[in-house]
C-alpha positions as CSV (number, residue, x, y, z in Angstrom):
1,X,44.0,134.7,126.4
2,X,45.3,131.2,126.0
3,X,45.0,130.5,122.5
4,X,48.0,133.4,121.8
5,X,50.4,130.8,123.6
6,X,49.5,128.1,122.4
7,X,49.4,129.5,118.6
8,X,52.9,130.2,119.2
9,X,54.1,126.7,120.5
10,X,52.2,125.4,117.5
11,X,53.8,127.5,115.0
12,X,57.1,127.4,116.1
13,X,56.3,123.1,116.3
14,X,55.4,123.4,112.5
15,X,58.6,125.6,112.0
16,X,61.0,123.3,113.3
17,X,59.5,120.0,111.8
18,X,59.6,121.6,108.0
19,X,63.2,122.4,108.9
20,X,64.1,118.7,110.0
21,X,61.8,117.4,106.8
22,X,64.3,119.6,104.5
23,X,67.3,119.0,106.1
24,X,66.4,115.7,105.9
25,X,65.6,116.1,102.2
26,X,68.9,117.8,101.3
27,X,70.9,114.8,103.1
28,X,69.5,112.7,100.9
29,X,70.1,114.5,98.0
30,X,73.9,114.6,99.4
31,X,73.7,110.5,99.6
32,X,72.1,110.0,96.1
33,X,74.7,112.4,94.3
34,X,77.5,110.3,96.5
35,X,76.0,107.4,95.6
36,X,75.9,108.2,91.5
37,X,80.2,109.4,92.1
38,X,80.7,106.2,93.9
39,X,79.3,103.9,91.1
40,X,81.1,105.9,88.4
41,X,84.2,105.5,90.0
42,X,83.3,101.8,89.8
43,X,82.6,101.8,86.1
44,X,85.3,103.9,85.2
45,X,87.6,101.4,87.5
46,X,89.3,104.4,88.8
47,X,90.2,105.6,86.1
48,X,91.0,109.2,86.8
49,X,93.2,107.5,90.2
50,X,91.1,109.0,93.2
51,X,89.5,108.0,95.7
52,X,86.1,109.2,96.9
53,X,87.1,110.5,99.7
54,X,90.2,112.6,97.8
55,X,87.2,113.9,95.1
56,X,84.7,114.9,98.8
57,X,87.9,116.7,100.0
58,X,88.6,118.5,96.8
59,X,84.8,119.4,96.3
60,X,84.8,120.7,100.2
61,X,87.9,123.1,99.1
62,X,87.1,123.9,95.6
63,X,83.4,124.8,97.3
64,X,85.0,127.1,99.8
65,X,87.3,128.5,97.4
66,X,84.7,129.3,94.8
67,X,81.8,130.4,96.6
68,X,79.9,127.4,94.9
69,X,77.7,124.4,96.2
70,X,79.8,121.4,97.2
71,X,76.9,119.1,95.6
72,X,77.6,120.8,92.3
73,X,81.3,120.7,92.7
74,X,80.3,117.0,93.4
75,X,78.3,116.2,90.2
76,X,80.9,118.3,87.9
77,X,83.3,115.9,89.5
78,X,81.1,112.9,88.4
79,X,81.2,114.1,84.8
80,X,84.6,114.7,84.5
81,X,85.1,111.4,85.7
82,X,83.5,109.7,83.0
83,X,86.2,110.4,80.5
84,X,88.7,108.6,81.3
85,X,91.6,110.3,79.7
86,X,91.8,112.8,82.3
87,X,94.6,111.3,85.2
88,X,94.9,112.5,88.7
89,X,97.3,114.9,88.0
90,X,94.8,117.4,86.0
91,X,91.5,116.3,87.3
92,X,91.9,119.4,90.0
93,X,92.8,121.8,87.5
94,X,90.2,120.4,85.0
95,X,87.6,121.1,87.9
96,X,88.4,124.7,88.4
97,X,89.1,124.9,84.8
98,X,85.5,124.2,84.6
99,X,84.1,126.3,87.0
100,X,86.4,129.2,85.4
101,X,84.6,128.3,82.5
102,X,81.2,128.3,83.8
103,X,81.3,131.7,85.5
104,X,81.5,133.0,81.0
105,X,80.7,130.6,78.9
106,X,77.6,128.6,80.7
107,X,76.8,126.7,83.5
108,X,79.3,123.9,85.0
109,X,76.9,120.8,83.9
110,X,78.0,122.1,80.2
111,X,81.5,123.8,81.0
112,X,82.3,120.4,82.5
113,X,80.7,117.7,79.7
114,X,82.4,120.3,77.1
115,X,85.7,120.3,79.1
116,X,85.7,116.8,79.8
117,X,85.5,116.3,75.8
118,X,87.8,118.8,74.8
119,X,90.8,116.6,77.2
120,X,89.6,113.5,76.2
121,X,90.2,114.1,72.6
122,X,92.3,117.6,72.5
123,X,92.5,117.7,68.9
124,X,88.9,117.4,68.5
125,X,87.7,119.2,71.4
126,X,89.8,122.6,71.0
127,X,87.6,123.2,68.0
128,X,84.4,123.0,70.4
129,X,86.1,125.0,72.8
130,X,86.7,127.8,70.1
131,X,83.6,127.5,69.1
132,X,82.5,128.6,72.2
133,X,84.9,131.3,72.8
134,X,88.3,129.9,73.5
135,X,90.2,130.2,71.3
136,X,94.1,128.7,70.3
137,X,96.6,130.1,68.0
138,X,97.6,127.8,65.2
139,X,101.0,127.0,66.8
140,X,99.1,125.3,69.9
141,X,97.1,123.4,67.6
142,X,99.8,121.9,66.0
143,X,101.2,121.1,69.3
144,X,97.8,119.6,70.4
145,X,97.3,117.9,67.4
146,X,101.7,116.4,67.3
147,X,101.4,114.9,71.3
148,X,98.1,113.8,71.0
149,X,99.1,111.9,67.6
150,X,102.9,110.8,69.7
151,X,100.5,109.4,72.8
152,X,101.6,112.2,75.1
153,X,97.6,113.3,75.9
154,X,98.8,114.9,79.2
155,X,100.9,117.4,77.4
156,X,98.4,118.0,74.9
157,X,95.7,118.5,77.7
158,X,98.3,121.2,79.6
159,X,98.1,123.3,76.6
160,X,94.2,123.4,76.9
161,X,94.3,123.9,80.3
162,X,97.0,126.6,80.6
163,X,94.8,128.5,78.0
164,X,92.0,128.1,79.7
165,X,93.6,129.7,82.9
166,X,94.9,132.5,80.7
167,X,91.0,133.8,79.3
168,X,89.2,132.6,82.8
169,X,91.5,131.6,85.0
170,X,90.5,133.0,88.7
171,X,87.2,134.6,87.5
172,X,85.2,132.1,89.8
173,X,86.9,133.0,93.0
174,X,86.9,136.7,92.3
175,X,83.2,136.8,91.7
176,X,82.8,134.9,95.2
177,X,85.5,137.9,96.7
178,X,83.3,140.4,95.2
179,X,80.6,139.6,97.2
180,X,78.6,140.4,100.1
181,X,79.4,136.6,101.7
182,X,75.5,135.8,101.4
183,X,76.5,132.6,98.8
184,X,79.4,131.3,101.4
185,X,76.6,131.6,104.3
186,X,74.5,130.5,101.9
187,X,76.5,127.5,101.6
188,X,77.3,126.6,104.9
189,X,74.1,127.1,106.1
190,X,72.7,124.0,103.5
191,X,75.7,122.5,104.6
192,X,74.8,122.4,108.4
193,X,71.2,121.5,107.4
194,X,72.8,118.7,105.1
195,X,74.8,117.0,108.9
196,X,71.4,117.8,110.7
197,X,69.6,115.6,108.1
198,X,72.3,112.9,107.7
199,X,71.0,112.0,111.2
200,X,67.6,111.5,110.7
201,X,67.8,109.8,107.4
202,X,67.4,106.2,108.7
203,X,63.9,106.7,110.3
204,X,63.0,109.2,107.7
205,X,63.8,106.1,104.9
206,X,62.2,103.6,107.6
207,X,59.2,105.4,107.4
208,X,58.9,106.5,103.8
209,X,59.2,102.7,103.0
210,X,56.7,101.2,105.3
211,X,54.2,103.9,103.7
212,X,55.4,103.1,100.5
213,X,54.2,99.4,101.3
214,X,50.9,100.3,102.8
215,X,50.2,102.5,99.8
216,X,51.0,99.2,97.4
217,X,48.7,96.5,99.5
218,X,46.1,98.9,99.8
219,X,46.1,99.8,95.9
220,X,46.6,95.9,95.3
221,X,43.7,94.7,97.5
């Protein structure tokens, strides 16, 4: 009869609007981790010398290049960025350093918090870093330890770097070429849902505040 139709139109209604409610949800999500980079670039007073939109075009490439979320390329970014030691020269290889890292040794919240230590203080944060599996020979540590005590950190962080990149160096990328492609469509599927909702955030905020107001004179009266 008519109720078949109409069944249809309804659940394909209730289809589409959970889409445009997530989509709208993931933008926002997007914005707040923007938001949280932004204002630690500000604290930091730019300390690591880029820009917002040079760390959004890194995490677009690194994403792509990795197989991995741009949002958590994004917040790995906003940790490294806290220790100010790390210049714009290595912050790109500290990133995939960290991901490398991740893909062995744990997930890229704590490959990048450890990493982000370890280059801050090298002398110090090689010991962490063997600790949890990388591991220097007693020459680099005395050539950690002498630039970092002669105020040439850079050098001393190229050391930890480069032996980084000889354990894991690459091992993010080739897991993401092994693959069937699902994570990249993944990806750019969330990241397609992430434009859809960018548009629809105004009214969604619009509205979430105005029943956010109601709620609060009606619990108040």
């Amino acid at each position: 009869g008519t109720i078949a139709p109409w069944a249809a139109v309804g659940a394909a209604v209730a289809s589409a609007t959970k889409y445009l409610l997530d989509a709208s949800k993931v933008a926002a999500e997007s914005n707040e981790i923007q938001a949280k980079q932004e204002a630690i670039l500000k604290a930091t007073g730019f300390a690591a010398g880029l820009t917002a939109g040079e760390l959004g075009r890194m995490a677009d490439e690194t994403s792509k290049l990795n197989a991995v979320d741009d949002e958590l390329i994004a917040d790995a970014q906003s940790m490294l960025l806290t220790f100010r030691n790390i210049g714009e020269k290595e912050f790109p290889r500290a990133l995939q350093a960290a991901i490398d890292l991740s893909t062995t040794f744990g997930g890229l919240e704590q490959s990048s918090m450890q990493l982000g230590k370890a280059l801050q203080d090298p002398a110090k944060g090689m010991t962490a870093l063997a600790r949890s599996g990388v591991t220097f020979s007693e020459q680099q540590q005395e050539q950690i330890k002498y630039f970092q005590d002669t105020n040439q950190l850079a050098k001393a962080q190229a050391i930890i770097l480069a032996e980084i990149e000889n354990q894991v160096g690459g091992t993010a990328a080739a897991i993401a070429d092994a693959g069937d492609g699902s994570k990249q469509l993944n990806i750019a599927l969330e990241n397609l849902s992430e434009e859809i909702g960018t548009g629809l955030l105004p009214a969604t905020r619009t509205w979430n505040l105005a029943l956010a107001e109601l709620i609060d004179d009606t619990a108040h009266y």
